[in-house]
N, C-alpha and C positions, 0 to 999 in steps of 0.2 A: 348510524352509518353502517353499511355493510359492510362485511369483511372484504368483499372484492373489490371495494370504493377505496377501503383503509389500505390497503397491499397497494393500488395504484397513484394513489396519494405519495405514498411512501416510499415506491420507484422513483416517482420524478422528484421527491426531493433528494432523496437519495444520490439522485445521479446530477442534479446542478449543485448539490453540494461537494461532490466529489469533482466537480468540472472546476471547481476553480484551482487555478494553477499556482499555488500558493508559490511551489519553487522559482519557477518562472517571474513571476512577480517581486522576488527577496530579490534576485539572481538581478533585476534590471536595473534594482533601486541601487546595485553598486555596479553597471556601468555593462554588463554581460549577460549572455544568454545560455543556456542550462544545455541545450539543443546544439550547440554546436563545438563544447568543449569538454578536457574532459572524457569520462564515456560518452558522453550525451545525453545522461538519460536525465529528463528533468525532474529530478527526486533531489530526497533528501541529501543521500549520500555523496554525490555527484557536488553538491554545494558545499558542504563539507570540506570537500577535498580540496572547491575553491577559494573559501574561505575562514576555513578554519571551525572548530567545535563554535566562538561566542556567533561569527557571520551565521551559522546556519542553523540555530538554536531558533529560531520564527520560523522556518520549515519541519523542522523536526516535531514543534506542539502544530505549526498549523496540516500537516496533513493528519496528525494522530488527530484531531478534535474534530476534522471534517468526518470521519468514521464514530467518533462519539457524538455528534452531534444527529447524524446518519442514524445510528442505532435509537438514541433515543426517540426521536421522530419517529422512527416506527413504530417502536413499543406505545408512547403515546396514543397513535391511530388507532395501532390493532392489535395491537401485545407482541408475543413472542416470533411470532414466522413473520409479520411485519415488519418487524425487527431486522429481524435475518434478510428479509427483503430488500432493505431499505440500506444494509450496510453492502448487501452484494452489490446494489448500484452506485452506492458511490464507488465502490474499486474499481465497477468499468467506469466509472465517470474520471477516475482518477488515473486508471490508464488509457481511457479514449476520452478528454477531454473537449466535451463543444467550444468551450473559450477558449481553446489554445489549439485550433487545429487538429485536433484528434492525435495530438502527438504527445503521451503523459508518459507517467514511471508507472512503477511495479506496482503499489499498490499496498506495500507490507507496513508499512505506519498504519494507513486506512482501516487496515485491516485489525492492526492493534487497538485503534480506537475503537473500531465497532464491538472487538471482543469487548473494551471495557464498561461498555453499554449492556449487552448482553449476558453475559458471566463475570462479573466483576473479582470475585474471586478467583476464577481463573488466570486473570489477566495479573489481578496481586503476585499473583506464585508466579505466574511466566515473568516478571517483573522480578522478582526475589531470584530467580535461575537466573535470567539473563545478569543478574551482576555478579551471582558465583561464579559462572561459568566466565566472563570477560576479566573476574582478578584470575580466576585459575591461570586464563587462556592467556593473560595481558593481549586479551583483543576484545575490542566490543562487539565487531563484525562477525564473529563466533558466537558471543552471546548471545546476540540478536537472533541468527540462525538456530541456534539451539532452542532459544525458548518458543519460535514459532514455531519450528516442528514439534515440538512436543506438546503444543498447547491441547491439542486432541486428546494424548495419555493424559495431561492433569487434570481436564476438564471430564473425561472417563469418570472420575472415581468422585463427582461433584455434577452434574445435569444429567438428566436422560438421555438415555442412547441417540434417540433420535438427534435431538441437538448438537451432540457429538458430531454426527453425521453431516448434519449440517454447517458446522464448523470447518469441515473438510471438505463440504465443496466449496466453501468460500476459500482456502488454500486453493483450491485446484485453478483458480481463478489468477493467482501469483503464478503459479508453474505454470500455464497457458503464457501469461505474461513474461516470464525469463525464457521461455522455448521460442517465443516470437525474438525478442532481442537476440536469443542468440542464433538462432538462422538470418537477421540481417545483416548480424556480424560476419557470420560466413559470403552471405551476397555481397556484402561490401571487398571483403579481404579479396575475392576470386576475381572481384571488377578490377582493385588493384592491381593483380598481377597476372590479370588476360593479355591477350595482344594488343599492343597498344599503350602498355603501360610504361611509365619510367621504369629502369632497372634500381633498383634495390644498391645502396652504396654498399 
């Protein structure tokens, strides 16, 4: 198989893997939708908040494995940039979902899983920070944020440059994704209180 056969292969699983809407799908079987409460954003965290750490423990492994699964499939096909290929598409599958409308979350589970396919060691240590940092912090949402921006520094000093590199455009791929939520957060709030709107009690 060619390498340009194994890279497109590894797109499209990539990205039907990351299309399924795991959250959405937990979120229905107890009666609600991810999309309209809440921040809305249909993720992990968003479930969570509405049902608690045990409710949304099946979002939390099912979007991390959609990126592990992702990663592996690619590596399988074509090795390492296949890899990296195959996990970039599921985070836009995961934040532009074909099954769900093209309306998904961020992408930062997804993304954990594919690192754990790709640098596994990396993902250990971002793992061992994230729970230092959440007793330090008594927050998990701290931790969380700390070990993925740093998985770049940890992953430095353990893969080649390159890789590294590529590691950070698959982040850029989140930050693309929170800078969209949050300019429709702004379009939203400015509808609310244009002309026309109720006043504000």
């Amino acid at each position: 198989m060619s390498f340009r056969v194994a890279v497109t292969l590894a797109v499209a699983a990539g990205y039907l893997l990351g299309s399924i809407p795991v959250a959405v799908l937990v979120a229905r079987a107890h009666g609600f939708d991810p999309r309209t409460v809440g921040d809305r954003n249909p993720g992990a965290w968003n479930v969570k908040e509405q049902l608690g750490w045990r409710g949304s423990l099946p979002v939390f492994a099912g979007d991390t494995l959609k990126g592990v699964a992702a990663g592996l499939t690619g590596l399988a096909l074509g090795g390492i940039w296949a890899g990296y290929a195959a996990v970039a598409a599921a985070m836009i599958g995961h934040a532009w979902p074909v099954f769900a409308r093209f309306r998904g979350g961020r992408s930062i589970l997804t993304f954990a899983g594919g690192l754990a396919a790709l640098s596994p060691l990396t993902f250990l240590l971002g793992l061992g920070l994230l729970g230092v940092v959440a007793a330090l912090a008594r927050s998990f949402a701290v931790g969380a944020r700390t070990a993925v921006f740093a998985a770049p520094l940890i992953q430095l000093g353990l893969d080649p440059v390159e890789r590294v590199l590529a590691t950070g455009a698959l982040m850029i791929l989140i930050g693309l994704r929170f800078g969209m939520a949050w300019l429709s957060g702004r379009s939203a709030a400015r509808a609310s209180s244009g002309p026309g709107a109720a006043p504000r009690a």
